[in-house]
C-alpha positions as CSV (number, residue, x, y, z in Angstrom):
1,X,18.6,-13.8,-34.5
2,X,19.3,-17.8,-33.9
3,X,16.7,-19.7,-32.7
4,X,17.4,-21.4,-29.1
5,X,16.0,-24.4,-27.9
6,X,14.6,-24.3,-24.3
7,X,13.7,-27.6,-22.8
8,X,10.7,-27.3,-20.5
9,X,11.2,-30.9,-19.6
10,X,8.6,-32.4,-21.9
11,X,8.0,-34.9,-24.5
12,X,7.5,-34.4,-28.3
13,X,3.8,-34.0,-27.9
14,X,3.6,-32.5,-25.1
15,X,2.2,-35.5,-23.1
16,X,5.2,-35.4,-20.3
17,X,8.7,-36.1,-19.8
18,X,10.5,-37.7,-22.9
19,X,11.8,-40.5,-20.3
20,X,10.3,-41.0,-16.6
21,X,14.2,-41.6,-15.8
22,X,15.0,-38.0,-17.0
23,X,15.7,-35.1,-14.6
24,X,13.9,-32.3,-14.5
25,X,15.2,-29.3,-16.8
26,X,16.7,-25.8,-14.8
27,X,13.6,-23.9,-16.1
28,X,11.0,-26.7,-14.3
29,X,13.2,-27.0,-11.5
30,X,13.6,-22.8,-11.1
31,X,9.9,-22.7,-11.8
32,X,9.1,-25.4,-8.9
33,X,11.3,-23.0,-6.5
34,X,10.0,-19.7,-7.5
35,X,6.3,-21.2,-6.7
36,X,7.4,-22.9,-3.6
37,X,8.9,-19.3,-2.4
38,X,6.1,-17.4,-3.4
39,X,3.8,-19.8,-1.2
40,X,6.0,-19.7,1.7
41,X,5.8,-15.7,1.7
42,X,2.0,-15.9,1.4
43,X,1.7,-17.8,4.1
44,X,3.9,-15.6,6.5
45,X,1.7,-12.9,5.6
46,X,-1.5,-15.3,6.3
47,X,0.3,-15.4,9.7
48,X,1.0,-12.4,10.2
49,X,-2.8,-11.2,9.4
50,X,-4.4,-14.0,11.6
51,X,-1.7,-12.4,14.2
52,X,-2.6,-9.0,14.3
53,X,-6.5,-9.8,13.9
54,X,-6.8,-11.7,17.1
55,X,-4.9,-8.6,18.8
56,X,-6.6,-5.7,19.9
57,X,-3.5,-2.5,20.0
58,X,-4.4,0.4,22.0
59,X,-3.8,3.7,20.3
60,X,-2.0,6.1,22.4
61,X,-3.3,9.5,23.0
62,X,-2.3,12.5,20.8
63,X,-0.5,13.4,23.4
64,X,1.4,10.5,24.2
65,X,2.3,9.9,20.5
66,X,3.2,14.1,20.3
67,X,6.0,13.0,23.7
68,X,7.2,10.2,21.4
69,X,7.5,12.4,18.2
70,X,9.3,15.3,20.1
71,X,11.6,12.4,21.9
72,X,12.5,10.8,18.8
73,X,13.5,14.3,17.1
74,X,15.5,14.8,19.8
75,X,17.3,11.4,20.2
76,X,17.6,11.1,15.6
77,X,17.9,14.2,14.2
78,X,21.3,15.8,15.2
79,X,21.9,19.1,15.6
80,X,19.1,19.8,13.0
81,X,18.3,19.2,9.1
82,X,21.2,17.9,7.0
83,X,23.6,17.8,9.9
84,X,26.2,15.6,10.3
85,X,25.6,14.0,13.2
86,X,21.9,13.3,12.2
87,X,20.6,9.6,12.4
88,X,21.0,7.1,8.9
89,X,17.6,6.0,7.5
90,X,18.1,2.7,9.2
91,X,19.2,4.0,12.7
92,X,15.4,6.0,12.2
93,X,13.9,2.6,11.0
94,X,14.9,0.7,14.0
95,X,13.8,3.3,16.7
96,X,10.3,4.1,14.7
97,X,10.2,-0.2,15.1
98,X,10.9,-0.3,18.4
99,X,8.8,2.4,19.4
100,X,5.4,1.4,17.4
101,X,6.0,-2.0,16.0
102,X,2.9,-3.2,14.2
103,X,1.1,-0.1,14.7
104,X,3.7,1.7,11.8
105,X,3.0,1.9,8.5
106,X,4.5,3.1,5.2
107,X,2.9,5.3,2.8
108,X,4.2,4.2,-1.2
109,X,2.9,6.1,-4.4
110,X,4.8,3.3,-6.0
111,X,7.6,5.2,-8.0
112,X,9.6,3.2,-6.5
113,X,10.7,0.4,-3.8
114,X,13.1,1.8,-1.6
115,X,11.6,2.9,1.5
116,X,9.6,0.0,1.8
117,X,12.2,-2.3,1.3
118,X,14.5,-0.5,4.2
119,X,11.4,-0.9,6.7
120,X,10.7,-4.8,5.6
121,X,14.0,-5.8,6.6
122,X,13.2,-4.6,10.2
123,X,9.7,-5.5,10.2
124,X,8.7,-7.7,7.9
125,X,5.3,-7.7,6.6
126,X,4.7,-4.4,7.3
127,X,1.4,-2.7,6.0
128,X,2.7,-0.3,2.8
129,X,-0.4,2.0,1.8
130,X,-0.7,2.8,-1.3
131,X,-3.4,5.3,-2.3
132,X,-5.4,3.8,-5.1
133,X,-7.0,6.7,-6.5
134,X,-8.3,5.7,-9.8
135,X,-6.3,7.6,-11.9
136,X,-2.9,5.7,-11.7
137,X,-0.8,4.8,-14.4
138,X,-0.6,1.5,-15.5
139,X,2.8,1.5,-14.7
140,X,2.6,2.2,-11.6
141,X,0.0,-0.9,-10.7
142,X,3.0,-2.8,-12.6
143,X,5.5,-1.7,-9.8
144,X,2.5,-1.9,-7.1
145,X,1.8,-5.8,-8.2
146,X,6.2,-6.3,-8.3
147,X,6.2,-4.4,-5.0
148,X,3.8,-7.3,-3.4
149,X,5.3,-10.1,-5.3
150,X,8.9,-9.3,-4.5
151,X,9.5,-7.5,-0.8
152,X,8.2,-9.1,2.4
153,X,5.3,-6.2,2.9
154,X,1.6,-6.4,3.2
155,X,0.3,-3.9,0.5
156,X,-3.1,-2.0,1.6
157,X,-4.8,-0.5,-1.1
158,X,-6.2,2.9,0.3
159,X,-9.3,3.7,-1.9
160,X,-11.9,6.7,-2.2
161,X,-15.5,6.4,-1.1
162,X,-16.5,7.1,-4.6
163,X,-15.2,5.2,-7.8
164,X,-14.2,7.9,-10.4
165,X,-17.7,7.0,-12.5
166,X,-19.5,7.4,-8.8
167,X,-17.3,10.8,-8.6
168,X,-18.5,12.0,-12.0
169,X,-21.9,11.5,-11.8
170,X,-22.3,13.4,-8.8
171,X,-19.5,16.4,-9.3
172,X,-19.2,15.9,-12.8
173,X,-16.6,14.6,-15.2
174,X,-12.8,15.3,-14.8
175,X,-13.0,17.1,-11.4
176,X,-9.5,17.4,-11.1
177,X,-9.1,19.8,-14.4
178,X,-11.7,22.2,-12.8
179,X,-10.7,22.0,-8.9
180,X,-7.7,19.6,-8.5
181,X,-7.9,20.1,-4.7
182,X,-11.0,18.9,-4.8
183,X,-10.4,16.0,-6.5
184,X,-6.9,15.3,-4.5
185,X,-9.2,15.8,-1.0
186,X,-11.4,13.2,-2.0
187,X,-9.6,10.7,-3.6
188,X,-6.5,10.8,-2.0
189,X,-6.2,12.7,1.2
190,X,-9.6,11.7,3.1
191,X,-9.3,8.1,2.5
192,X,-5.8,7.8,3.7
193,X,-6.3,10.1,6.6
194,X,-8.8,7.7,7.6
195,X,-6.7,4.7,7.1
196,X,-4.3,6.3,9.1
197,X,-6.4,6.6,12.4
198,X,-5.5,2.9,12.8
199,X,-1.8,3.3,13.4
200,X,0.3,5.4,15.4
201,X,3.0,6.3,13.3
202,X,3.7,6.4,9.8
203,X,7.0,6.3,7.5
204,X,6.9,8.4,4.3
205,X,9.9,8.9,1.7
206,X,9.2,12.8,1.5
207,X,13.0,14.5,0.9
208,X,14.5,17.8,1.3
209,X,15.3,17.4,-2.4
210,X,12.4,17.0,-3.3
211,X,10.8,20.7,-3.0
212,X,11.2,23.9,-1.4
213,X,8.2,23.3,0.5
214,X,10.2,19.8,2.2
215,X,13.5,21.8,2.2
216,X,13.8,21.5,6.2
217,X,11.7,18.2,6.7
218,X,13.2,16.5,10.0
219,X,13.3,13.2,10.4
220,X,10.6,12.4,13.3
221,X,7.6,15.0,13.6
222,X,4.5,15.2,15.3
223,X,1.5,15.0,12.3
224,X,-1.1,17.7,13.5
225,X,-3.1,17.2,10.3
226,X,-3.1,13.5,10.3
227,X,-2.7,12.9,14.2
228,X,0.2,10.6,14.5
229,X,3.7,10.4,14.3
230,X,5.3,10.9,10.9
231,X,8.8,8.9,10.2
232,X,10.9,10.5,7.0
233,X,13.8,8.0,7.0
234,X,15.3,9.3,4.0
235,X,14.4,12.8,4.3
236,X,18.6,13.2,3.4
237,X,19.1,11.4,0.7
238,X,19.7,12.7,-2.8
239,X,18.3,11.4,-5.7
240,X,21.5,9.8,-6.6
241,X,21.9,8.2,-2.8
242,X,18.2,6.6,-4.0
243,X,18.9,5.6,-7.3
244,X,22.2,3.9,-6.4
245,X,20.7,1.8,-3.8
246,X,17.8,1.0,-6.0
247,X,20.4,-0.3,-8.3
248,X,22.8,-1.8,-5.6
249,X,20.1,-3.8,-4.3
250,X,17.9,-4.7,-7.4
251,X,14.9,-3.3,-6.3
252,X,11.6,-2.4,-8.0
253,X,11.4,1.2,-9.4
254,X,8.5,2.4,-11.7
255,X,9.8,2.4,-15.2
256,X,7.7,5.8,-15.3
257,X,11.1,7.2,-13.8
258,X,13.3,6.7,-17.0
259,X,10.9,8.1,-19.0
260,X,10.8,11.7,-18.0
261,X,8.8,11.3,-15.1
262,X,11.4,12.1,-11.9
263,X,7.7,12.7,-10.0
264,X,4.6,10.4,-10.5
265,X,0.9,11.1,-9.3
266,X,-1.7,10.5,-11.2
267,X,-1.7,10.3,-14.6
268,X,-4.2,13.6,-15.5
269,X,-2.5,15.5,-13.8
270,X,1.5,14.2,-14.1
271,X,3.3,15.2,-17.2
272,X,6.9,14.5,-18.5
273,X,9.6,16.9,-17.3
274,X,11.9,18.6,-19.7
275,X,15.7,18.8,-19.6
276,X,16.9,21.2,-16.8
277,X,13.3,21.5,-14.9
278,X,12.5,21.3,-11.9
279,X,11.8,17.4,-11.2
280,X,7.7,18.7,-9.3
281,X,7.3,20.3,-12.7
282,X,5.0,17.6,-14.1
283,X,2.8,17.8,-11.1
284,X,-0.5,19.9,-11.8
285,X,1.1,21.8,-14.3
286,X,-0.1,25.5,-15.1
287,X,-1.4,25.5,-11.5
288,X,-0.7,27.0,-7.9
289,X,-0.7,23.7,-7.0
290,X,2.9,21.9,-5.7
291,X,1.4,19.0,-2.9
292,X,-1.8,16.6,-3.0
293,X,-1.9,17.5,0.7
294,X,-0.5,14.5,2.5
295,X,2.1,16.6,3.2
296,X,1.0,20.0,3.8
């Protein structure tokens, strides 16, 4: 391999520039631009924060929010699952905006960066919740941390009550290899569901694809175990249609996905899938076990 040189617009000792007349190199200047951005964006989020905290929303009743679920079904999704004239992920984005504005927020397990990126462009800054269980690949905090550096989103890590050395001293070590529901309840499921209570809809990147049990998910629902409105934007698209605009749009995707992992959870319980298997495979292997329960 030959050696490059890379200026980084600085003298032989490292003291400063060579010459005060001489410009700044690309790299310094690219560097200067990348920090500048990445200030700018934290401070639209500081905004945005010091925004919504002097604001007190009301919540709508179950009942309101169940009218506005069975309205938007009605008005999006066609003449049912995988029709024709059902409503694009964006044409869903902009109602669910329109009709909940701040008080919508988008759930991420951080495989990858599509469905947040779809809902920043309509509302930027919006609260992505990602459930911070304990047990997470590192990988996956890589794509989180990418995730907040590189889309306009607020990320909200959702986290248990109990750490996972607070959870084994008091049920015992590796819960989820002797009652994975359990485990999933308690470190997954209760603290979002409680998160949740704070919004009145949320937009999830659950697709038909995905499992027999989502085969027939519509796009807008009423949430009976969470108690809000639940958004599927891209409940129609393929894995392909994801990938593609993944790639089309350079977005973050867990590097977890090209290494046998089509479905990531949390690491104990998330194996590689073989050749030809079904892409939930990896999740809770050997048991009768195919959700967490967010869905359910």
């Amino acid at each position: 391999m030959t050696a490059v040189s890379v200026s980084l617009g600085v003298g032989p000792n490292g003291g400063g520039p060579a010459s005060s007349g001489a410009p700044a190199s690309p790299l310094a200047a690219s560097a200067a631009e990348a920090r500048e951005r990445s200030a700018a964006r934290e401070r639209a989020r500081a905004e945005r924060r010091a925004r919504l905290a002097g604001v007190r929303r009301r919540r709508r009743s179950d009942t309101e929010l169940w009218e506005v679920a069975r309205r938007g079904q009605a008005e999006l999704g066609g003449s049912g699952p995988g029709s024709a004239d059902e409503a694009t992920a964006e044409e869903v984005i902009a109602w669910a905006v329109r009709e909940f504005g701040d008080g919508l927020a988008v759930a991420s397990s951080m495989t990858d960066s599509v469905l947040s990126y779809l809902v920043s462009r309509q509302l930027p800054w919006v609260d992505v919740l990602f459930g911070d269980t304990g047990y997470h690949f590192a990988e996956t905090l890589g794509t989180r941390a990418a995730v907040e550096h590189e889309l306009d989103v607020t990320v909200v890590d959702v986290r248990p009550r109990l750490t996972v050395t607070q959870q084994d001293a008091v049920h015992g070590p590796d819960l989820f290899e002797r009652d994975a529901e359990a485990c999933c309840r308690m470190r997954k499921v209760e603290p979002m569901r409680e998160t949740l209570a704070g919004y009145e809809a949320w937009a999830t990147g659950l697709r038909r694809g995905d499992s027999a049990t989502r085969r027939n998910a519509p796009l807008v629902t009423w949430d009976s175990a969470n108690n809000l409105v639940k958004v599927n934007p891209i409940a129609a698209w393929s894995d392909d249609d994801l990938v593609s605009f993944a790639l089309r749009h350079r977005l973050v995707v867990n590097p977890l996905l090209n290494d046998g992992y089509p479905s990531i959870g949390c690491a104990p319980c998330t194996r590689r899938v073989a050749p030809g298997e079904d892409p939930r495979a990896g999740r809770w292997a050997g048991l009768d076990k195919v959700e967490c329960g967010l869905h359910a």
